[in-house]
GUBASE-241849 format. One record per residue: x, y, z of N, C-alpha, C in turn; residue in three letters. Coordinates in steps of 0.05 Angstrom, whole numbers, plus 5000, padded with zeros to 4 digits. Layout:
% GUBASE-241849
XYZXYZXYZALA ...
END
This chain:
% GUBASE-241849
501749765000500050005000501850255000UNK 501150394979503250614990501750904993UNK 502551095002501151305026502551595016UNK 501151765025501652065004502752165027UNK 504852445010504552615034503352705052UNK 500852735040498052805063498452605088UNK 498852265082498552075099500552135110UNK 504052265104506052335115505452565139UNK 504352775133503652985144501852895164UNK 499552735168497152655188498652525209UNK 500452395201502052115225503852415241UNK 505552585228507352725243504152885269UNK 501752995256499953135275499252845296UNK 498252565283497652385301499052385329UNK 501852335322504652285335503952525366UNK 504452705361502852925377501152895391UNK 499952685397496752635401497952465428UNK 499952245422499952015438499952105479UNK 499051915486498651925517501051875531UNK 501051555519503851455522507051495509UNK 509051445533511651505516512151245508UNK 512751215480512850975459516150885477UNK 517250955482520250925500522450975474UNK 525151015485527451185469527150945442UNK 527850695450528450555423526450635405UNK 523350605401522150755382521950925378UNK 522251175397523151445386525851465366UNK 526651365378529751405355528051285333UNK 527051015325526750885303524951155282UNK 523451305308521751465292523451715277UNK 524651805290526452015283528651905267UNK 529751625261531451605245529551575211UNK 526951475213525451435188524451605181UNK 524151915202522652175196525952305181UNK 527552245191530352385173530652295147UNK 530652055137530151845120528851945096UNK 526351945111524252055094524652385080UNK 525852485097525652855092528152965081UNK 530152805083533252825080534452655063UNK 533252355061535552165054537152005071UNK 539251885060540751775071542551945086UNK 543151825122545352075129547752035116UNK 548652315118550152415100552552655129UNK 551052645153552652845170555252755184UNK 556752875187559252775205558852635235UNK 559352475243558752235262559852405291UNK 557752445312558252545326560252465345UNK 561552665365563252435385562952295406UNK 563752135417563451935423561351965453UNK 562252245461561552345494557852525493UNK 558752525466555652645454552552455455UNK 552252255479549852045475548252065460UNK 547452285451544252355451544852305414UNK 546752675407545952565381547252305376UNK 549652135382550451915370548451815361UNK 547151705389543551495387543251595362UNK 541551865356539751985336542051915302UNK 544751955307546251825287546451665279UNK 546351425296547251125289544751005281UNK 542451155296539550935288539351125255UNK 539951385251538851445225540951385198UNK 543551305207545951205189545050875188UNK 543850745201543150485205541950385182UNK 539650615180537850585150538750565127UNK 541250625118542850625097542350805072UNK 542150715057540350755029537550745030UNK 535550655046533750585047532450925032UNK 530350805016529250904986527451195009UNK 526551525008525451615007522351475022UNK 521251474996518651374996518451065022UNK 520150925018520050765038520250815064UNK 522750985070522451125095519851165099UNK 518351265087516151475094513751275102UNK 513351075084512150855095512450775117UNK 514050715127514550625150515050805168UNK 514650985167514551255191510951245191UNK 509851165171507051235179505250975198UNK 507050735177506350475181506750425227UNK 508850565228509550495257506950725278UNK 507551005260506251135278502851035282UNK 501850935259499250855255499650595287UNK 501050405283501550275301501250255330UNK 503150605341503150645364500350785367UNK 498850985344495851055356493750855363UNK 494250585343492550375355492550345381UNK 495150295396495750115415494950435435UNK 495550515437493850825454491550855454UNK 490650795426486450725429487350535442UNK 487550345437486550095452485850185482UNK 488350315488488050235523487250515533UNK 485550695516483950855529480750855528UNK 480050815558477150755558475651035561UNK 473150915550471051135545471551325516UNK 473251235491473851425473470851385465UNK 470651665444468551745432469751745407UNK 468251615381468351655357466051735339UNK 464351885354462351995332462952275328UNK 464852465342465052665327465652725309UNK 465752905294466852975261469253225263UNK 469053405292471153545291472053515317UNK 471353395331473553335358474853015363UNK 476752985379477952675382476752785422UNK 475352595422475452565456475352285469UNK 477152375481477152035501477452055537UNK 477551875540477451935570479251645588UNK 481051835598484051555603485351725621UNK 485651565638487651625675486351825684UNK 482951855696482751985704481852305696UNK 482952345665482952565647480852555627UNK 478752655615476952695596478452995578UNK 479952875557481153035528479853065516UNK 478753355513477853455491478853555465UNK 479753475448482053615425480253705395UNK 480753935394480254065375481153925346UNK 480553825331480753725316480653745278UNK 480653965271481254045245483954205242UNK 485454115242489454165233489254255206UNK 487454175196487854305166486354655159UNK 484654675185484054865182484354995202UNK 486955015212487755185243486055095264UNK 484854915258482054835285480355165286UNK 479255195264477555435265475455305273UNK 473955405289471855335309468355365288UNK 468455145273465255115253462355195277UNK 461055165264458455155271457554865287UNK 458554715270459954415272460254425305UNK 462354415304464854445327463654615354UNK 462154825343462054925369459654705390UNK 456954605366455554445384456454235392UNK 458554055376459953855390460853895417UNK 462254215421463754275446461554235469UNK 459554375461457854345483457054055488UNK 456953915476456653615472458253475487UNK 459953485481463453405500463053475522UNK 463253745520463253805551460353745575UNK 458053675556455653635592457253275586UNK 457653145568459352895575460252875595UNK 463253045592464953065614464053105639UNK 462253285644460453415667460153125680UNK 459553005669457452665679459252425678UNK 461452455667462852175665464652145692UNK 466752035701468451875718470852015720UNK 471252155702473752355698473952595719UNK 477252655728477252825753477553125739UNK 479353065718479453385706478853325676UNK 478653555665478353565628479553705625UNK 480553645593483453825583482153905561UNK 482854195551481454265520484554395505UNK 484954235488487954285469486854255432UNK 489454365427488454285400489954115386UNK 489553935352490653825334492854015322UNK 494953835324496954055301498254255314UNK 498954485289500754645296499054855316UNK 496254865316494455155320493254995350UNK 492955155375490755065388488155155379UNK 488455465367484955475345486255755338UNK 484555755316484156075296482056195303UNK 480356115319478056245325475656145310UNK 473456345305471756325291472256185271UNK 471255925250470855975224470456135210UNK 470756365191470356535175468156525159UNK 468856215151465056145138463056045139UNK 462756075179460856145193458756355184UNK 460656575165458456805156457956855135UNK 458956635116458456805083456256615085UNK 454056645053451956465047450056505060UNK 449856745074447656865085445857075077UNK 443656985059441557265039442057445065UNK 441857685050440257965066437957905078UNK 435957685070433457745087433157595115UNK 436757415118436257205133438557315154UNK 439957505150441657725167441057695199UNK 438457785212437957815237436657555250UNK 435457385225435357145241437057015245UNK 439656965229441956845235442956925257UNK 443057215258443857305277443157265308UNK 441157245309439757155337440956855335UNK 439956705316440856345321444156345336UNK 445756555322448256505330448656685355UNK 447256875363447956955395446556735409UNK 444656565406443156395421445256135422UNK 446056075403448655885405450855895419UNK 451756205414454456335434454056235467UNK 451056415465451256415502451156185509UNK 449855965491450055655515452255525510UNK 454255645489457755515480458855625511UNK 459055855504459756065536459855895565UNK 455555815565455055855584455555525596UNK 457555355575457455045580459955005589UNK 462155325596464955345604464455505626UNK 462855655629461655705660460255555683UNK 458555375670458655185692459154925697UNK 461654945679463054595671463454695712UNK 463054385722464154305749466654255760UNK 467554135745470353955757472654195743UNK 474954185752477454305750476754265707UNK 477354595699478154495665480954635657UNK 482254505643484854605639485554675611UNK 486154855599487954845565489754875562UNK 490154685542493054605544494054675506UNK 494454975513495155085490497254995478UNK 497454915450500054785442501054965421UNK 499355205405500355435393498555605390UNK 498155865364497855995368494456035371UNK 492856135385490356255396489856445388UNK 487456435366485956685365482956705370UNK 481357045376479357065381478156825402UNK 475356675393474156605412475756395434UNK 477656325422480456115431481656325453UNK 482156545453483956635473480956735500UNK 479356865483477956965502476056725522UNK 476156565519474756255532476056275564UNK 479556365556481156255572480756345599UNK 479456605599479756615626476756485647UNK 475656325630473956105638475155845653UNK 477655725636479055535657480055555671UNK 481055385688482155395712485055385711UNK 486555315700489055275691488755265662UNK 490955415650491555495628495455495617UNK 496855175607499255205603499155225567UNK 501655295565502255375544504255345532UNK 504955195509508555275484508655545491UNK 511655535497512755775484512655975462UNK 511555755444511055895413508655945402UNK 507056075426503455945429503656305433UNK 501956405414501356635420498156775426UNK 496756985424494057035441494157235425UNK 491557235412490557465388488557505387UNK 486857775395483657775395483358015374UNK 483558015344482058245324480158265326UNK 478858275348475358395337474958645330UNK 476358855338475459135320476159085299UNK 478858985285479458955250476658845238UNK 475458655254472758445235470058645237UNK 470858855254467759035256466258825287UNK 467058715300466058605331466358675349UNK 465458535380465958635401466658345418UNK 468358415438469258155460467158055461UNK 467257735470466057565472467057385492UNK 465857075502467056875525467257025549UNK 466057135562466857395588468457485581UNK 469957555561471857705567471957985568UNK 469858105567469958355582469058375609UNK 469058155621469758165653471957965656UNK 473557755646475357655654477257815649UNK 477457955626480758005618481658315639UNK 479258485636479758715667480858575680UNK 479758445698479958365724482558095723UNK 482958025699486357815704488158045702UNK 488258215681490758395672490358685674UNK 487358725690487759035685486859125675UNK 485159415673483159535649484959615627UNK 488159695632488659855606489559615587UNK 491059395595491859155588489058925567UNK 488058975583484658905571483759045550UNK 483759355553483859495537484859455508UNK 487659375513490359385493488259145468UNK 487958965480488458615475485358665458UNK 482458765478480258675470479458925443UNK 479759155446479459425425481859435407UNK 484659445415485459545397487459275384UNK 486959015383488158805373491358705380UNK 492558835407494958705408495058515415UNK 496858345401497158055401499458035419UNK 499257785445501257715469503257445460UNK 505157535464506557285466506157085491UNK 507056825495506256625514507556805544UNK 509256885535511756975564509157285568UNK 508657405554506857685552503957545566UNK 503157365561500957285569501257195602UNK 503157035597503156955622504757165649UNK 505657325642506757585655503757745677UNK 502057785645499357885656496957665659UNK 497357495673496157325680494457105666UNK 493857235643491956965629492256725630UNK 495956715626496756465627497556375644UNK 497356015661498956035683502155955678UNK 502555865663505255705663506155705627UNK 508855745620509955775597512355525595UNK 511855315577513555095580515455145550UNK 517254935549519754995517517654895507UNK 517154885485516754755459517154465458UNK 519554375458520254125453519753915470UNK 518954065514519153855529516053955538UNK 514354095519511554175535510154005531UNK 509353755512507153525525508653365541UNK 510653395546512253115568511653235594UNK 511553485596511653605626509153635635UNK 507553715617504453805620503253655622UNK 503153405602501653155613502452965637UNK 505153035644506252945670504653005690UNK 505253275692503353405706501353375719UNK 499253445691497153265687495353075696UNK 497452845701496452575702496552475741UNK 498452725745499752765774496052965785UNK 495353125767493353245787490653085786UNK 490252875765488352705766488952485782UNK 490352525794490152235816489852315834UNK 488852625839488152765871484252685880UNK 483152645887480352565901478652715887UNK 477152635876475352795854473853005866UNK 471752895886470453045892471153265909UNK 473653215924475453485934474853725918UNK 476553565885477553775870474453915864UNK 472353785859469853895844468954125863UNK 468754045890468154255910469454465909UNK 471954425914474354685915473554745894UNK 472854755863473454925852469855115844UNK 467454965855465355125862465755285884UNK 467655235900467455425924469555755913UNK 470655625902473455915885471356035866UNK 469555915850468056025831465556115835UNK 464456165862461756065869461656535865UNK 463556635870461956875872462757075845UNK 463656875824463756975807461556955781UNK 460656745786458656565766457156705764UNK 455256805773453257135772454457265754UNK 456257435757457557505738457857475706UNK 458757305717459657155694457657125670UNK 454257015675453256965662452457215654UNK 451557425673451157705665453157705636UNK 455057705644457457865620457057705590UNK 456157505597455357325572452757365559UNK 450657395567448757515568448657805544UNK 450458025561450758255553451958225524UNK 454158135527456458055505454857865477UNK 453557695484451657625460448857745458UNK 448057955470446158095460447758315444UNK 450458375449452158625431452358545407UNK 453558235401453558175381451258085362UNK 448958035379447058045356446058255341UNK 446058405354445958745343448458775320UNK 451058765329452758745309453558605287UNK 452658315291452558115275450658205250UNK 448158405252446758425232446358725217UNK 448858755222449759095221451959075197UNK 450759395180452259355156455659285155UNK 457059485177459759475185460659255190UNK 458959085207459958735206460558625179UNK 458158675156458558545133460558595121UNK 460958905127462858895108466158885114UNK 465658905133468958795155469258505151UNK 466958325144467258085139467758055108UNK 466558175090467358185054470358305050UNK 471358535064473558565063476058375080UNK 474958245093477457985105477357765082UNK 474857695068475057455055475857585034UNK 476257905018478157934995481157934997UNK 481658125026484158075033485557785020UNK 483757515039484857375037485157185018UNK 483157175002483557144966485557284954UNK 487157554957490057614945492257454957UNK 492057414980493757244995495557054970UNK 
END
């Protein structure tokens, strides 16, 4: 059988996914067939002798010899396909009827993962009722905490974009209401999730993706994971509480900066002004995070469920207020000429692209 780049590209996002550490000997095997595949035969000067690490990574990818391109690549997909089986296997409670999320539920943890890599995980129409789907799940299942991350390079782009085209003029304000009526119970299914919820940002966040955040409880992050809310560029207004979370984490003028006038935070910027709690490398952030992780789901469930109604109990008022307000703004705006056309001028923009 042989397998396309596409099938090359899906195994490297799969790979990403795993729970388990496959241990060094298959890692190397993977990294000598991912060089293989992208490089060839090695060809680099043989490290020295005091050097463990790359030797390993040398000797397993000089090992391969000649071995053909295309074959490499097979067998980089052939193995990784391998290790996702054996990780389904031994996680109970997975779900496979979604169409844009992967959720399963293993050690304690209910994973929610965003699931379109090919499209930044832009958050469909789709997607958003699944989330609420997922999440009264989670609400009810056996699991101590839930994690919401994404596929791929993006934890999300935000909105889908074509959430709004294909909409006559005469169907403008009813859409409009359907989709503030959607918002507030997307919102209002991250306001009164129960148990401890965590995101586990793996890059960059935009719009309804950053503003969620100050809904969870813990919030880690890549290094290379950045926080971007354009709603004035699109003709909008904040949304997810975030015109009461982001004041009150970073400050009115900081809030200010981020929700009106579009500055985008780096992970270290975010986490400085509080959004974020913790900023990990790149390279060792699912080993640490899901370490982590797996360390706070073995604490007594119902402890954690209490403690965190009792931390949240005098903000939730609030909260729904702000949601409330925030999708009654946007229904008004959603059916307003300036929206449309802040939305026709992003989709020409991005046709010159």
């Amino acid at each position: 059988m042989q397998f396309s780049q596409e099938d090359f590209e899906k195994a490297k996002d799969q790979l990403k996914l795993l729970e388990d550490d496959p241990g060094n000997e298959v890692k190397l095997k993977l990294y000598a067939l991912y060089k293989q595949a992208t490089e060839g035969p090695c060809k680099t000067p043989k490290p020295g002798m005091l050097d463990f690490v790359k030797k390993a990574k040398w000797d397993a990818w000089s090992s391969l010899g000649s071995l053909p391109q295309d074959s490499a690549r097979q067998k980089y997909i052939e193995l990784v396909s391998s290790l996702v089986s054996a990780d389904s296997s031994m996680a109970s409670g997975s779900k496979s009827d979604y169409q844009t999320l992967q959720v399963t539920t293993k050690d304690n943890i209910t994973k929610i993962v965003l699931n379109r890599p090919k499209k930044k995980n832009a958050i469909s129409t789709k997607m958003y009722n699944e989330i609420i789907e997922a999440l009264e799940e989670a609400a009810k299942d056996d699991s101590v905490i839930t994690v919401v991350t994404g596929n791929g390079d993006f934890y999300s782009s935000g909105n889908d974009m074509n959430n709004y085209i294909n909409i006559s003029p005469d169907d403008v304000e009813k859409k409009a209401k359907e989709s503030a009526k959607m918002l507030k119970s997307f919102v209002g299914s991250f306001i009164d999730f129960p148990k401890p919820l965590i995101a586990v940002v793996n890059g960059p966040a935009v719009g309804i993706a950053v503003t969620l955040l100050g809904l969870f409880d813990i919030v880690y992050a890549t290094d290379r994971a950045t926080f971007h809310t354009p709603f004035s560029s699109l003709g909008l207004s904040p949304e997810g509480c975030s015109s009461y979370t982001f004041p009150k984490i970073m400050g009115l003028a900081k809030a200010t900066e981020m929700l009106i006038f579009n500055r985008k935070l780096t992970a270290a910027e975010a986490c400085s002004q509080g959004l974020v709690t913790e900023v990990f490398p790149d390279n060792t952030f699912q080993k640490e995070v899901w370490a982590r992780l797996k360390a706070y789901a073995s604490l007594p469930r119902n402890s954690l469920k209490l403690s965190k109604q009792l931390i949240r109990r005098t903000d939730k008022e609030k909260l729904n207020e702000a949601n409330s307000k925030e999708c009654a703004c946007l229904q008004e705006i959603w059916a307003s000429d300036e929206c449309m056309n802040a939305v026709m001028n992003f989709f020409q923009k991005k046709s010159k692209l």
